[in-house]
Structure formats: structure tokens, C-alpha cells
DSSP file (Angstrom, degrees, kcal/mol; ACC not computed):
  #  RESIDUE AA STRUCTURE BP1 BP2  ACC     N-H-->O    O-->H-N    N-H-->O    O-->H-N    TCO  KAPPA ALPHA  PHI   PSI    X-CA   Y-CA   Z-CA
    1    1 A X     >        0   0    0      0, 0.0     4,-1.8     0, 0.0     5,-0.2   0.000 360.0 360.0 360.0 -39.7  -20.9   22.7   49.7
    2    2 A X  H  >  +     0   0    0      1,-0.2     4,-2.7     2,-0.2     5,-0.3   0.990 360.0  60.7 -53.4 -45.8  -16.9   23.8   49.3
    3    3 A X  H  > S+     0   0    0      1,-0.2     4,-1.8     2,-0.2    -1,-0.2   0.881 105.0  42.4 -48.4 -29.8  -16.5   21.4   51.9
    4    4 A X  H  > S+     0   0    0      2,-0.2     4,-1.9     1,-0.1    -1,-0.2   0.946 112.1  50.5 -73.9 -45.6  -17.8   18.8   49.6
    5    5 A X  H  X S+     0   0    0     -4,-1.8     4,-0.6     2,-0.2    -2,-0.2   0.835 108.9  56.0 -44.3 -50.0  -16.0   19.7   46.5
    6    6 A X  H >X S+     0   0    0     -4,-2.7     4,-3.4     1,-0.3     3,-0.7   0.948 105.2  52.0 -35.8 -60.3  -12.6   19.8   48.6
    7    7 A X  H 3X S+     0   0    0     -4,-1.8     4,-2.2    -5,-0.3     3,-0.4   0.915 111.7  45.6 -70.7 -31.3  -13.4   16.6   49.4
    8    8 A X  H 3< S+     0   0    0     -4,-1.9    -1,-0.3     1,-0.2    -2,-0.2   0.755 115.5  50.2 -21.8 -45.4  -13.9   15.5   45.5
    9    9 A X  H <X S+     0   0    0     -3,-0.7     4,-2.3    -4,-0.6     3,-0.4   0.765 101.5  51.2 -95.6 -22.4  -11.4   16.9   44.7
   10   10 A X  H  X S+     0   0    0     -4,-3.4     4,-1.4    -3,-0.4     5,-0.4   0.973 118.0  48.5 -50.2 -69.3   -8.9   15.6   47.3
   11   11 A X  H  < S+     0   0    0     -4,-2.2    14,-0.4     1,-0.2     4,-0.3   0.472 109.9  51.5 -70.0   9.8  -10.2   12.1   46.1
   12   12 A X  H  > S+     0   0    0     -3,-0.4     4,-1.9    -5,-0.1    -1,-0.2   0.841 104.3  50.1 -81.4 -48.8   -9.9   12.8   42.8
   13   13 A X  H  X S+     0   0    0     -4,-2.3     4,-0.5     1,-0.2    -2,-0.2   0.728 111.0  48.4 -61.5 -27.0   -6.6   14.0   42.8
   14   14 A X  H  X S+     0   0    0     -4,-1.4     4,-3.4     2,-0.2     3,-0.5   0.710 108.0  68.8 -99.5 -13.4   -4.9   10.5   44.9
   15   15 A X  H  4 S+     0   0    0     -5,-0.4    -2,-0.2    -4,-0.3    -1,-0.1   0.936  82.9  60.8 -26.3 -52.2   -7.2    8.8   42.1
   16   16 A X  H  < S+     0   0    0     -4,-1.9    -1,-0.2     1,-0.2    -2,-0.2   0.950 115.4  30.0 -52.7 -60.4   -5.0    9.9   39.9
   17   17 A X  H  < S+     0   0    0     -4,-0.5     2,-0.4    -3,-0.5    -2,-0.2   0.968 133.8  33.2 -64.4 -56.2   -2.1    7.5   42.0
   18   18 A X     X  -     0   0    0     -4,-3.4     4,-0.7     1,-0.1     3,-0.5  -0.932  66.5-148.1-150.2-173.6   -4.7    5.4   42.7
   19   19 A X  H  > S+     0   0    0     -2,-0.4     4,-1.0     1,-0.3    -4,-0.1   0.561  85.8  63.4-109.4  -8.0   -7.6    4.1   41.7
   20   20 A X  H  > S+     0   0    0      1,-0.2     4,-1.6     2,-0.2    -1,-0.3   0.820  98.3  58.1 -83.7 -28.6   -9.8    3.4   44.4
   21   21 A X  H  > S+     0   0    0     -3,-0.5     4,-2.3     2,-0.2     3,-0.5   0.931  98.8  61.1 -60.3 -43.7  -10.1    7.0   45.4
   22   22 A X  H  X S+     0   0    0     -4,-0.7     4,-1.2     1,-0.3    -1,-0.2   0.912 110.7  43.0 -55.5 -39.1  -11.5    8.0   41.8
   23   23 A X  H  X S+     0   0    0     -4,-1.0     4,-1.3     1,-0.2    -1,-0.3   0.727 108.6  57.9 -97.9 -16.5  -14.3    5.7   42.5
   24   24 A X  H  X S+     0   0    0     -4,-1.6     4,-2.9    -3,-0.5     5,-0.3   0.967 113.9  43.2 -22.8 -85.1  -14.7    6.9   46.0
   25   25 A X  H  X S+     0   0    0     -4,-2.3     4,-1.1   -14,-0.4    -2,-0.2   0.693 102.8  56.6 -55.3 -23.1  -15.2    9.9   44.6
   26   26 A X  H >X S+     0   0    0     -4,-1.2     3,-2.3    -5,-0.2     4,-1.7   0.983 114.7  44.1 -53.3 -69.4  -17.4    9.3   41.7
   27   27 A X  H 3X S+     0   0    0     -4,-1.3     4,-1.1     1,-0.3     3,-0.4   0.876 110.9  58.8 -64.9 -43.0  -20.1    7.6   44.3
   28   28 A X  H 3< S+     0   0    0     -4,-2.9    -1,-0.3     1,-0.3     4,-0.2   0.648 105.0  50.2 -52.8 -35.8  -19.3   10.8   46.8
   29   29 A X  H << S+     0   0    0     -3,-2.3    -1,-0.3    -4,-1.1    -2,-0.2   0.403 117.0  35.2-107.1   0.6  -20.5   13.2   44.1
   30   30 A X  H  < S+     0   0    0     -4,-1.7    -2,-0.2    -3,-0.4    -1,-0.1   0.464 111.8  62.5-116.5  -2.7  -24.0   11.4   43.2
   31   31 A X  S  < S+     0   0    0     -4,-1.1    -3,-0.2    -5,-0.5    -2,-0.2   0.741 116.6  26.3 -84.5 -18.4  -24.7   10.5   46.5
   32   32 A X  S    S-     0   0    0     -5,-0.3    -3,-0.1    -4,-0.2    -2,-0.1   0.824 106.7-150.5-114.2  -6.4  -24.7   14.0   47.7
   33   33 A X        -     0   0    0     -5,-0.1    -3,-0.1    -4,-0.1    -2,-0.1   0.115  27.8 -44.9  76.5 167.7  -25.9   15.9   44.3
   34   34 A X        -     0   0    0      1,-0.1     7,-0.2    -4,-0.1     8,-0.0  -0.077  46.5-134.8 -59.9 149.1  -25.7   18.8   42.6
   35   35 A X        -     0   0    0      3,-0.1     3,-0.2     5,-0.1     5,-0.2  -0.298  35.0-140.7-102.3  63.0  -26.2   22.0   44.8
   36   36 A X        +     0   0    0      1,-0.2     3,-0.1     5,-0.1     4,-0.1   0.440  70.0  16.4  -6.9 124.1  -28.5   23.5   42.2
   37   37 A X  S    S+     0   0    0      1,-0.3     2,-0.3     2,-0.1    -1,-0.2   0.723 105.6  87.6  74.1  20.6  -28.1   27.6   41.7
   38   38 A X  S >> S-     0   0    0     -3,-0.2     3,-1.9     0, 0.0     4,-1.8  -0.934  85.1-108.7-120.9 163.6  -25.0   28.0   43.1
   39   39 A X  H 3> S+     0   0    0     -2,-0.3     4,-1.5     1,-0.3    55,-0.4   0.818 112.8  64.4 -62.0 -26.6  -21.4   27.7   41.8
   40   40 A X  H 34 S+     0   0    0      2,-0.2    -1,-0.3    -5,-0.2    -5,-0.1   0.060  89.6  68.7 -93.7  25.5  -20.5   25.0   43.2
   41   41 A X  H X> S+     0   0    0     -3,-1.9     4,-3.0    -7,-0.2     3,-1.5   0.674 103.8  51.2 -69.3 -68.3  -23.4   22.9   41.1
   42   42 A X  H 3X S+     0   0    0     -4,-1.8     4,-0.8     1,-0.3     3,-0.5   0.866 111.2  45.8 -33.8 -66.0  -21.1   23.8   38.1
   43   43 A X  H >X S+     0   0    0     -4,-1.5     4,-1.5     1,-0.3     3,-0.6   0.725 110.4  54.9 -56.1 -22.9  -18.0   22.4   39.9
   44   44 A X  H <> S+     0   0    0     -3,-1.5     4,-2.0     1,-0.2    -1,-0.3   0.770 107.8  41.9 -97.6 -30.7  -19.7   19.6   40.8
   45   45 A X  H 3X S+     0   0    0     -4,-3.0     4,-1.2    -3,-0.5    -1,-0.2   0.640 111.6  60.0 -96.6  21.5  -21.0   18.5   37.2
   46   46 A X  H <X S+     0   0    0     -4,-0.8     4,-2.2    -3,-0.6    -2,-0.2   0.886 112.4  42.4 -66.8 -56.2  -17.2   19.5   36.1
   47   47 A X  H  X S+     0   0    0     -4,-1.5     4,-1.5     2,-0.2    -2,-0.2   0.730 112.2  52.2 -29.0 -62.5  -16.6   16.7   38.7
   48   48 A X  H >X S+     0   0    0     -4,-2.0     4,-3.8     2,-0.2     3,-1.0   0.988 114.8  36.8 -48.2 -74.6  -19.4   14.5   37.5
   49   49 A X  H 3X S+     0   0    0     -4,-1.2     4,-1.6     1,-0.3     5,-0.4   0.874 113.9  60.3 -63.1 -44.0  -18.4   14.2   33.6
   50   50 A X  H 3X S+     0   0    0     -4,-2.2     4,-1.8     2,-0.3    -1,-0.3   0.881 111.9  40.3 -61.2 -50.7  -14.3   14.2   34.8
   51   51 A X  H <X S+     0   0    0     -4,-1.5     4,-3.8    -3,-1.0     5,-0.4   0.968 115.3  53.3 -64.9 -30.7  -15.3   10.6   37.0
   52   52 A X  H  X S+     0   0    0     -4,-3.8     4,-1.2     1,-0.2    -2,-0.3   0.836 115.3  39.4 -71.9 -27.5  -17.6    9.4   33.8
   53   53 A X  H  X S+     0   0    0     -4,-1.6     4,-1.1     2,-0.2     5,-0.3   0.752 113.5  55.4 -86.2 -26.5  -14.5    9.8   31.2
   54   54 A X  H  X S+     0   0    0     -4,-1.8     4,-1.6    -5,-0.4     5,-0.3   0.974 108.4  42.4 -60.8 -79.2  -12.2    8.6   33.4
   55   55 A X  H  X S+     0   0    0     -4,-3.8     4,-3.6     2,-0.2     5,-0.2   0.867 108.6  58.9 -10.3 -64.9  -13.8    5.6   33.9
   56   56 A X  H >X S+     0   0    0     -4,-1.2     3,-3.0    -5,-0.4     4,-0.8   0.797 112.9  47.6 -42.5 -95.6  -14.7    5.3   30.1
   57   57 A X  H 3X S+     0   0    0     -4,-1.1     4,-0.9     1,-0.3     5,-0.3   0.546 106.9  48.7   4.3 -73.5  -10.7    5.4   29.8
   58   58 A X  H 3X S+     0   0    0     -4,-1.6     4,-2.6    -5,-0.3    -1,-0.3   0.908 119.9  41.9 -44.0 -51.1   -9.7    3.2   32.2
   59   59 A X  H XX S+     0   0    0     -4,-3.6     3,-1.5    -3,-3.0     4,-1.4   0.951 116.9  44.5 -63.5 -79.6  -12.3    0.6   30.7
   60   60 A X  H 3< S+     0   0    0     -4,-0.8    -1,-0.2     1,-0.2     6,-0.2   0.506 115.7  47.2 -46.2  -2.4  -11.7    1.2   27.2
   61   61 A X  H 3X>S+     0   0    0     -4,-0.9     4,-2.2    -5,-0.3     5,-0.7   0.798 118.7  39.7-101.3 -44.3   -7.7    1.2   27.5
   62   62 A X  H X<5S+     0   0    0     -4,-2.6     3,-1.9    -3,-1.5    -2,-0.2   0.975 119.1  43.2 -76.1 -49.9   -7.5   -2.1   29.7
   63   63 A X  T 3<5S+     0   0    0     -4,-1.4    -1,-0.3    -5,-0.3    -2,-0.2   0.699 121.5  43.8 -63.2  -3.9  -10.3   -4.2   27.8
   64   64 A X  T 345S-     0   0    0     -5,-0.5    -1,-0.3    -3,-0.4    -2,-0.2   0.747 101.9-136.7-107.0 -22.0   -8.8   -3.0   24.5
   65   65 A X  T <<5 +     0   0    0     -4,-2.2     2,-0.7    -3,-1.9    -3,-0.1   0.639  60.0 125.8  77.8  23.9   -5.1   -3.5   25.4
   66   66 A X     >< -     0   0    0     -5,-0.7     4,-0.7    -6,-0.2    -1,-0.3  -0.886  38.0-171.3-102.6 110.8   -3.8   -0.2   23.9
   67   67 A X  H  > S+     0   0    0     -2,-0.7     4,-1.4     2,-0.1     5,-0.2   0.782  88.1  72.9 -66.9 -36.9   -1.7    2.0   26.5
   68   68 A X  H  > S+     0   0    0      2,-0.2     4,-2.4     3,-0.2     5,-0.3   0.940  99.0  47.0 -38.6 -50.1   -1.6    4.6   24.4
   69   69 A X  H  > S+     0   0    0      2,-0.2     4,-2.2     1,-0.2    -2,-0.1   0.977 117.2  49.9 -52.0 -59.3   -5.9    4.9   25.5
   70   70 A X  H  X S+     0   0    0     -4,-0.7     4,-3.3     2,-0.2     5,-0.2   0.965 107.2  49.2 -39.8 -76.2   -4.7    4.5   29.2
   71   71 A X  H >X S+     0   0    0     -4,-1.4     4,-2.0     2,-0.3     3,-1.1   0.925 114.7  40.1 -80.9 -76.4   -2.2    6.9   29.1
   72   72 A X  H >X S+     0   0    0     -4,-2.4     4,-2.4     1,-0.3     3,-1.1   0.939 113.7  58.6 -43.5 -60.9   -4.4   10.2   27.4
   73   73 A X  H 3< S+     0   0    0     -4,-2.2    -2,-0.3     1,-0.3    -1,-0.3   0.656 109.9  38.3 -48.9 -40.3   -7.2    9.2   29.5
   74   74 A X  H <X S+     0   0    0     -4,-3.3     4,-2.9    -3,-1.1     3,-0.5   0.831 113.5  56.1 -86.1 -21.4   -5.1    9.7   32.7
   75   75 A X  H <X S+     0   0    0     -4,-2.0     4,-1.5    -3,-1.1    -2,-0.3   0.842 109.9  50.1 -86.9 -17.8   -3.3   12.9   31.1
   76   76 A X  H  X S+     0   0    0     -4,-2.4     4,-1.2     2,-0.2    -1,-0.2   0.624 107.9  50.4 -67.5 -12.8   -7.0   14.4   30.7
   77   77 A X  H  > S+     0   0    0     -3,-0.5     4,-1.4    -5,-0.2    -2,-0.2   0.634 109.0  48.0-113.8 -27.6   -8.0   13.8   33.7
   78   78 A X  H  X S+     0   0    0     -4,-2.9     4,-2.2     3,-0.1    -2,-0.2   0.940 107.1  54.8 -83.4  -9.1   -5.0   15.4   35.3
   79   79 A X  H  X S+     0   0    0     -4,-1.5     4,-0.7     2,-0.2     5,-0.2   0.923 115.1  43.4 -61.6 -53.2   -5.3   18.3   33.2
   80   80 A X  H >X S+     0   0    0     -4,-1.2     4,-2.7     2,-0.2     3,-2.5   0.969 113.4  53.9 -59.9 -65.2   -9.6   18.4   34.9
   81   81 A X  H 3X S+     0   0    0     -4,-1.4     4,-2.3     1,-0.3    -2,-0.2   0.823 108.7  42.7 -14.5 -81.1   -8.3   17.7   38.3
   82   82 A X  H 3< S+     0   0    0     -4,-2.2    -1,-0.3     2,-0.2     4,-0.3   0.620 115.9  52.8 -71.0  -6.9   -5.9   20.5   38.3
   83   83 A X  H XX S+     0   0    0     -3,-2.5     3,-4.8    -4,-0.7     4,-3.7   0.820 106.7  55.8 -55.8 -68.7   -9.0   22.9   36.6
   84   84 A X  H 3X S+     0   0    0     -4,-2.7     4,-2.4     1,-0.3     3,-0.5   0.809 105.4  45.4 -43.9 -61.9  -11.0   21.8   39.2
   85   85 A X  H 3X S+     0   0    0     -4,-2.3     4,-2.0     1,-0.3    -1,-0.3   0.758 107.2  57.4 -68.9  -9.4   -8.7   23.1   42.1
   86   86 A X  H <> S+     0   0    0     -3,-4.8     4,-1.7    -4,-0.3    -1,-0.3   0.892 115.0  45.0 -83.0 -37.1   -8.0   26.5   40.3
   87   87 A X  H >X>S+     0   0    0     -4,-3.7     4,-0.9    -3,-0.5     5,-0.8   1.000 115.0  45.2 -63.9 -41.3  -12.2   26.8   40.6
   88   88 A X  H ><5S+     0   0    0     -4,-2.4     3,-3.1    -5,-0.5    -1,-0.3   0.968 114.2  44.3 -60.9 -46.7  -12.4   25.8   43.6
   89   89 A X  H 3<5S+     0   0    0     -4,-2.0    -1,-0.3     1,-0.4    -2,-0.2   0.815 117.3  46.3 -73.2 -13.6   -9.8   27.8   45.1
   90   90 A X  H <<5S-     0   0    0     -4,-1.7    -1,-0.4    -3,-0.6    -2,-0.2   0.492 109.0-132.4 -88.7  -9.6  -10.8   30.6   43.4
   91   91 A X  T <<5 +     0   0    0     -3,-3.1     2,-0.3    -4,-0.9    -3,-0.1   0.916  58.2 149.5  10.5  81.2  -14.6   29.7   44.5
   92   92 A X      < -     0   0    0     -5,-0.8    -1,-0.2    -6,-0.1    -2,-0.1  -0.960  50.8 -93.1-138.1 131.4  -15.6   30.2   41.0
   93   93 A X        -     0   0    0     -2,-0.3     2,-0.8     1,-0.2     3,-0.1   0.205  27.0-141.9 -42.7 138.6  -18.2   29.2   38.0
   94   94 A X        -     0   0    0    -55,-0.4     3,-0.4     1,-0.2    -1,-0.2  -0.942  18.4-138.5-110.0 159.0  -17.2   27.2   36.4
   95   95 A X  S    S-     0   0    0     -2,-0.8     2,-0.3     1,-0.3    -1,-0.2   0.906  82.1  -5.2 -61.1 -56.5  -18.4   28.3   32.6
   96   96 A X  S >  S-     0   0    0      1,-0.2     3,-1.5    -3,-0.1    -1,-0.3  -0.761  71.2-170.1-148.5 124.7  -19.5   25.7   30.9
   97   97 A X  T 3  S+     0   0    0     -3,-0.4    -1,-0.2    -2,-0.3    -2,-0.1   0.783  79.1  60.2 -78.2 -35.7  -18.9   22.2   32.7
   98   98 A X  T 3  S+     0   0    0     -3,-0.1     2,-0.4   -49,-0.1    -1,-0.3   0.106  79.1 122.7 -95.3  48.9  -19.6   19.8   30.5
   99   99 A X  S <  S-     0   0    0     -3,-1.5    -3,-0.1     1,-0.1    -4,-0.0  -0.729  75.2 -98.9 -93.2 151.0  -16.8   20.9   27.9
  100  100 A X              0   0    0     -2,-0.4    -1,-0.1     1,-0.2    -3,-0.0   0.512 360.0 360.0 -20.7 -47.3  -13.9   18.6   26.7
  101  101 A X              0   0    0    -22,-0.1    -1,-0.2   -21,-0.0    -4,-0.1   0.302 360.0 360.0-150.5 360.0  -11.6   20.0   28.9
């Protein structure tokens, strides 16, 4: 399962540059699922809710035509991204995974 996260998190993180990796990753973390009772379940629905507001973001910024929307929406998401690699590297719970940030 670290191996799997890594690799989330790897695509998450060139998401961030560009966009096809975020959605790479997105499909990569409900095609292989949660690993239930371990820690790396947590990171992985940290993972989850990080692709699903990013997305929301992305949508709601272009179709609405506000940059401002765009622009929070990417700085929230690097702010989870760079959570996510201190859990990981730290191979640690993460507390409570679906909070704001």
C-alpha cells in the first residue's frame, strides 16, 4: 500500500503543473481502494476528498470565469499535496481525513 500512495502522490503533485496527472490519479485511487484498517486507508481518503475538491475547483473557476476560484483551488490543493507527503513519509494516520485542510 506505500507503494500505492507514493504513486498518488507523485501524480498528484505533477497535477499540480499539469492536469492530466491529477486525473490519473483520481482514477488510480478508486480503482485500487481504500486499504481498510490500516493507515494508509486514511491517506488514501486524504487523497480521495484532495482529487474531488480539486476537480470542483477547476470546474467551478473555468465555467464561472473567475480566477480568483482557480487560483485558491490550486493553492489548497498544494497545501493537501504537501500534507500528504509529510504523512506519507512519516508513514503516519492521518487524523481526520476528510477535514478542510
Amino acid at each position: 500500500m506505500r507503494r500505492r500512495v507514493l504513486w498518488m502522490n507523485l501524480l498528484f503533485a505533477a497535477g499540480l503543473a499539469l492536469i492530466l496527472p491529477w486525473f490519473a490519479a483520481g482514477v488510480l485511487a478508486h480503482w485500487w481502494g481504500p486499504a481498510r484498517g490500516t493507515f494508509w486507508a486514511t491517506q488514501h481518503a486524504y487523497a480521495v476528498r484532495t482529487f474531488w475538491v480539486g476537480v470542483l475547483g477547476l470546474v467551478g473557476g473555468a465555467v464561472s470565469g473567475l480566477w480568483p476560484i482557480l487560483v485558491l483551488a490550486w493553492l489548497w490543493c498544494a497545501a493537501r499535496v504537501t500534507r500528504q507527503w509529510m504523512f506519507w513519509e512519516g508513514e503516519d494516520w492521518v487524523a481526520d481525513p476528510g477535514r478542510f485542510l
